[in-house]
LUMVORO-939386 format. One record per residue (C-alpha): residue in one letter; x, y, z. Coordinates in steps of 0.25 Angstrom, whole numbers, plus 2048, in hexadecimal, padded with zeros to 3 digits. Layout:
<pts>
tifi east north up
A X Y Z
...
</pts>
This chain:
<pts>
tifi east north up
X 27F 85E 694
X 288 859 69E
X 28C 868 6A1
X 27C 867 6A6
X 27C 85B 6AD
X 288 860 6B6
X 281 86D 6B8
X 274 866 6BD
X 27B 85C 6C5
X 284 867 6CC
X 276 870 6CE
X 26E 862 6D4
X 279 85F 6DE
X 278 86F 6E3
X 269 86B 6E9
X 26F 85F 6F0
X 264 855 6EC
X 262 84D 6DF
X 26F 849 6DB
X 272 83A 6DB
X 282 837 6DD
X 27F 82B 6D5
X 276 82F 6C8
X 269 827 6C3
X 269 81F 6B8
X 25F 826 6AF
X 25E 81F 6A1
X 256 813 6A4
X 248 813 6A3
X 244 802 6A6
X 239 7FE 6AA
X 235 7FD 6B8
X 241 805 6BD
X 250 802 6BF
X 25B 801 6C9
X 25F 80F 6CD
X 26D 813 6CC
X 271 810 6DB
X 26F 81D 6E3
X 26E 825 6D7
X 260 82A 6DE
X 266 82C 6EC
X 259 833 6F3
X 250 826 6F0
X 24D 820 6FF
X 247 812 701
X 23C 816 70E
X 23D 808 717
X 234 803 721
X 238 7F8 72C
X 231 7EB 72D
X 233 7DF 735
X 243 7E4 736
X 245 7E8 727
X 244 7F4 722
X 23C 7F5 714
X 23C 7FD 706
X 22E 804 707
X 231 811 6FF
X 23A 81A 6F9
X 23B 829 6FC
X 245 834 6F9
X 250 83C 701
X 24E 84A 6FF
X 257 84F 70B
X 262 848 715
X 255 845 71F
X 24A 844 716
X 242 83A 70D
X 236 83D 704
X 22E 831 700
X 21D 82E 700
X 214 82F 70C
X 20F 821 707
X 21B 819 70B
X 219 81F 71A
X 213 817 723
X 214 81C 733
X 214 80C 737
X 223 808 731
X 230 80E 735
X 237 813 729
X 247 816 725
X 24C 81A 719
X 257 814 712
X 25E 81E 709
X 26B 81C 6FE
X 265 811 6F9
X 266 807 6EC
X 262 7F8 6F1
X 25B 7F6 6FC
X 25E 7E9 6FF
X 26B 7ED 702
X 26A 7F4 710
X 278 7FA 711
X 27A 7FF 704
X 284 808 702
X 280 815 704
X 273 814 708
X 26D 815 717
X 261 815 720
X 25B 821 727
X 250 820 731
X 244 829 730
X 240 835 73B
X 234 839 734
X 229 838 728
X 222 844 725
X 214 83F 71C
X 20E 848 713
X 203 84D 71D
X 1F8 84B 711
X 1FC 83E 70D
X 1EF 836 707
X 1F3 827 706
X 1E6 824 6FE
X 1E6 830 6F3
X 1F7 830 6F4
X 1F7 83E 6F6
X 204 845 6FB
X 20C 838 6FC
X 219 83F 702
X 220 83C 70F
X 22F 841 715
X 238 839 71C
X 241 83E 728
X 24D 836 72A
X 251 835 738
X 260 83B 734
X 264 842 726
X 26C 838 71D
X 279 83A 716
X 278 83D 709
X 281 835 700
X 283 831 6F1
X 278 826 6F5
X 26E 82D 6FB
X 26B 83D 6F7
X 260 847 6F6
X 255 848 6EB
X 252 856 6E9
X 243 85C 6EB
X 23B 862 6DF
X 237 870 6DE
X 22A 872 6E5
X 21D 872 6DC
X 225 86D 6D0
X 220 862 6C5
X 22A 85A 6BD
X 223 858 6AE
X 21D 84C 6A7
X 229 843 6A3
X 232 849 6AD
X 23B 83D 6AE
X 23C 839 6BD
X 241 82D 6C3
X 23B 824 6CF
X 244 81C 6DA
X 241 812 6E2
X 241 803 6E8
X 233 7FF 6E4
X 22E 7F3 6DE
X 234 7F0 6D1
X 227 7EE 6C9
X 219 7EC 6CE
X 217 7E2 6DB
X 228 7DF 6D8
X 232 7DE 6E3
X 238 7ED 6EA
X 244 7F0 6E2
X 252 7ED 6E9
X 259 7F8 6E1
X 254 806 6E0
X 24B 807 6D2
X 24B 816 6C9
X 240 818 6BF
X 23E 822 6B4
X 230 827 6B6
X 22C 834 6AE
X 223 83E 6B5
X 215 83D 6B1
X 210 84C 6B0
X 201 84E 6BB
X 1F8 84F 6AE
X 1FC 841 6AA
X 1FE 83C 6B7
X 1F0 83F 6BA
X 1E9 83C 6AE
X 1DD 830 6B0
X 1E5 824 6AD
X 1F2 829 6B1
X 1F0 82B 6C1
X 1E4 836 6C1
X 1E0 83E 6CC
X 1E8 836 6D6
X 1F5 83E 6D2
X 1F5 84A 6D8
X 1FF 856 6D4
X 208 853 6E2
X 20C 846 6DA
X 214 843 6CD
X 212 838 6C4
X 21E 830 6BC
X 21E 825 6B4
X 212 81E 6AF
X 218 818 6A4
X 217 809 6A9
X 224 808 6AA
X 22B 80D 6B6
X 224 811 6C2
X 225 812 6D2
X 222 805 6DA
X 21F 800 6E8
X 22A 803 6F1
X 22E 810 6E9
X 223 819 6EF
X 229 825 6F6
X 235 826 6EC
X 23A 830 6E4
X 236 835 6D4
X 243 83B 6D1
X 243 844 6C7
X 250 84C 6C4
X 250 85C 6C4
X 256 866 6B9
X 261 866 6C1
X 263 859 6C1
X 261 856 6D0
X 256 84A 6D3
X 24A 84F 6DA
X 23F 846 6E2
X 232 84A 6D9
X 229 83F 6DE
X 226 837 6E9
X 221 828 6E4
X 212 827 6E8
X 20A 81F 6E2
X 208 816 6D5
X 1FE 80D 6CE
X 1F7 802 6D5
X 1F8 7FA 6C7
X 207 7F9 6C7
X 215 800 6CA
X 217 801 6BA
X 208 807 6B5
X 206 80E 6A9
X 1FF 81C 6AD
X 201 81C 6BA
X 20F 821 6BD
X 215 822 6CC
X 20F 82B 6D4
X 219 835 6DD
X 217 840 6E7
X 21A 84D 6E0
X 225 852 6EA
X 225 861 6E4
X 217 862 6E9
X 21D 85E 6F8
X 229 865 6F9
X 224 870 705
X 21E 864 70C
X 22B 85D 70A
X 234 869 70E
X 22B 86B 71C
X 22C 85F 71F
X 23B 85F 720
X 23C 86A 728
X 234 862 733
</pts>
């Protein structure tokens, strides 16, 4: 085993992407979440907007190269000026060590983004300099394109989202353990029907842990054969009846089925 475990290790730092300098703390399973082990998830981005002189938590979002951010169309509004603060744990503490703030240059929105039906919820951010990588802030690895994680597939969401239902926006980044609920579930009439489309996954479900306000945009991260973290989901949406509802898990953009649209719009 751990001959394994060092061979996966050594084969997920090859790609570059994926490997946490600080490992997450897996066993727990609590309900509404946890603390996350600081920087143990060091591609998770908090997406602020300035108003009235303070820049404020909207979203989270994903660092998938030195100059780019991955997160949902939905927290994209072209009135507010944006930054994005990256190697972070607390977020009340605005010089925390390791972390910094990078100004944006440009948001690319999914050209067929449907705000009413929720359809292709995806949008990339262009910092407006590349960012140096660190053992707090780091790369999450891409899926394979077209790929499909299977039901139960354990997969993990980050973010600074309210803590329960109408609670206050955690201060401390929050992990939960929400296992992948398969498109035939997912889809069935009183699980979330024909508003789940096969360009999203669904985890969780289980009324225990889910994604809350303030975590749209973030990351699903589910850990590859090779032991590297990829960024399988993009948080979307969830039920209207609470952040912790039996039958209607999270919601994400399915990344693998956007990864040319991804990869064109880098090269622009």
């Amino acid at each position: 085993m751990l001959r394994f475990t060092v061979l996966a290790a050594l084969l997920a730092c090859a790609t570059s992407c994926g490997v946490p300098s600080f490992l997450p703390n897996l066993a727990a399973r609590v309900v509404g979440g946890e603390n996350a082990r600081p920087h143990s998830w060091p591609w998770q981005i908090s997406l602020q907007y300035l108003r009235d002189g303070t820049w404020r938590h909207t979203c989270g979002g994903t660092l998938i190269a030195s100059n780019f951010v991955l997160t949902a169309a939905h927290c994209i509004s072209n009135t507010l000026t944006y930054r994005v603060a990256l190697g972070k744990n607390n977020l009340v503490v605005d010089d925390e060590e390791g972390s910094v703030y990078m100004d944006v240059d440009t948001i690319h929105v999914h050209e067929k983004w449907n705000s009413f039906l929720v359809r292709n919820d995806i949008a990339l951010i262009k910092l407006a300099d590349h960012v140096e990588l660190s053992d707090t802030i780091q790369l999450a690895c891409l899926p394979q394109e077209g790929t499909v994680l299977p039901q139960d597939y354990s997969c993990y969401v980050t973010g600074w989202g309210r803590l329960w239902t109408n609670g206050p926006i955690a201060d401390e980044l929050q992990q939960g353990l929400q296992p992948v609920v398969d498109h035939a579930t997912c889809t069935q009439s009183d699980w979330w029907g024909a508003m789940v489309r096969d360009t999203m996954v669904c985890a969780g479900g289980d009324g225990v842990i889910s994604a809350c306000n303030g975590d749209s945009g973030g990351p699903l991260n589910c850990q590859a054969a090779n032991g590297s973290w990829e960024v399988r989901g993009i948080v979307s949406f969830g039920s209207g009846l609470g952040c912790n509802t039996r039958k209607k898990p999270t919601v994400f953009t399915r990344v693998s089925a956007y990864i040319d649209w991804i990869n064109e719009k880098m090269l622009l």
